[in-house]
C-alpha positions in Angstrom: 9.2 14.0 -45.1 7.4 15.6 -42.7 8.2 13.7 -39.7 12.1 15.1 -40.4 10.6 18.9 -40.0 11.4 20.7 -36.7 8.4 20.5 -34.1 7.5 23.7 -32.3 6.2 23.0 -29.1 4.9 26.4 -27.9 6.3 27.5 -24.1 4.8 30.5 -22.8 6.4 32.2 -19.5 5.3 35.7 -18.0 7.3 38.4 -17.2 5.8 40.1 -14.4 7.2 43.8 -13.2 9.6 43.9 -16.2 11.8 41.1 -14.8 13.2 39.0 -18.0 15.9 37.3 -16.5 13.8 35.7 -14.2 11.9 34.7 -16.8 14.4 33.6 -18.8 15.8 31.3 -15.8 11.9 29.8 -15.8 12.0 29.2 -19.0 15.6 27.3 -18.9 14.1 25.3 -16.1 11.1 24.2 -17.5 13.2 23.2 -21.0 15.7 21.7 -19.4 13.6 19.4 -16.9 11.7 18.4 -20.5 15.1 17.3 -21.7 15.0 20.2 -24.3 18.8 20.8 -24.0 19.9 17.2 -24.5 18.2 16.7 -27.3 19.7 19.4 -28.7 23.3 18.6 -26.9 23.0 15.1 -28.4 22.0 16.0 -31.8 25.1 18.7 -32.0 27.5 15.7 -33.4 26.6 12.2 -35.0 26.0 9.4 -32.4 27.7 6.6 -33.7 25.0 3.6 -33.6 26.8 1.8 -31.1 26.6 5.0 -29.0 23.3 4.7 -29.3 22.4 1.5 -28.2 24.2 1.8 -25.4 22.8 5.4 -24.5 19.1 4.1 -24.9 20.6 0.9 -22.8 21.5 2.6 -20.0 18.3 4.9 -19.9 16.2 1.6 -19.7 18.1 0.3 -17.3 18.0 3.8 -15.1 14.1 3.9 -15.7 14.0 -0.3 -14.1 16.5 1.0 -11.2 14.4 3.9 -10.7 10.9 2.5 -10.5 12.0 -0.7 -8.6 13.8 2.1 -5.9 10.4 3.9 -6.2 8.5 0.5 -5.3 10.7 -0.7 -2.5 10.2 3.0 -0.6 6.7 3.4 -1.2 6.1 -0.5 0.4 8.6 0.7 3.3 6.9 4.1 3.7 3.2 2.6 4.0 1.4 3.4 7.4 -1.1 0.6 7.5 0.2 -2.4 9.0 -0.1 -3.5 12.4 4.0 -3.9 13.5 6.2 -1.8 11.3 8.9 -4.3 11.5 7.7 -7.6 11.2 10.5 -10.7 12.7 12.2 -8.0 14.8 
């Protein structure tokens, strides 16, 4: 039962010179780069199961894409081989 409790994760931003909207656009940043707000935007009406799947689908197959684009630039980008483009 307690697993189904809300979790407070603590944030702390400071407002420096009296300046709360800028804080408050930190704040939104930070939350929304921890995926804060689609949580919340996802859990605002029922995900059917098959919604679901697919959802957690496609982020697998954006986290392969990603990493295998991440892999193929850093092994273009490296700066320690003798002739840059090999064959050429």
């Amino acid at each position: 039962m307690a697993l189904r409790r809300t979790q407070f994760i603590a944030r702390t931003v400071l407002v420096k010179d009296g300046n709360v909207d800028g804080a408050i656009s930190v704040l939104n940043r930070i939350l929304s780069s921890e995926g804060v707000f689609a949580h919340f935007r996802r859990r605002r009406y029922y995900e059917k199961p098959w919604q679901t799947r697919r959802r957690v689908n496609i982020e697998i197959c954006k986290a392969i894409y990603n990493e295998d684009m991440t892999n193929k630039i850093s092994f273009t980008m490296r700066k320690n081989r003798e002739d840059a483009w090999p064959g050429c």
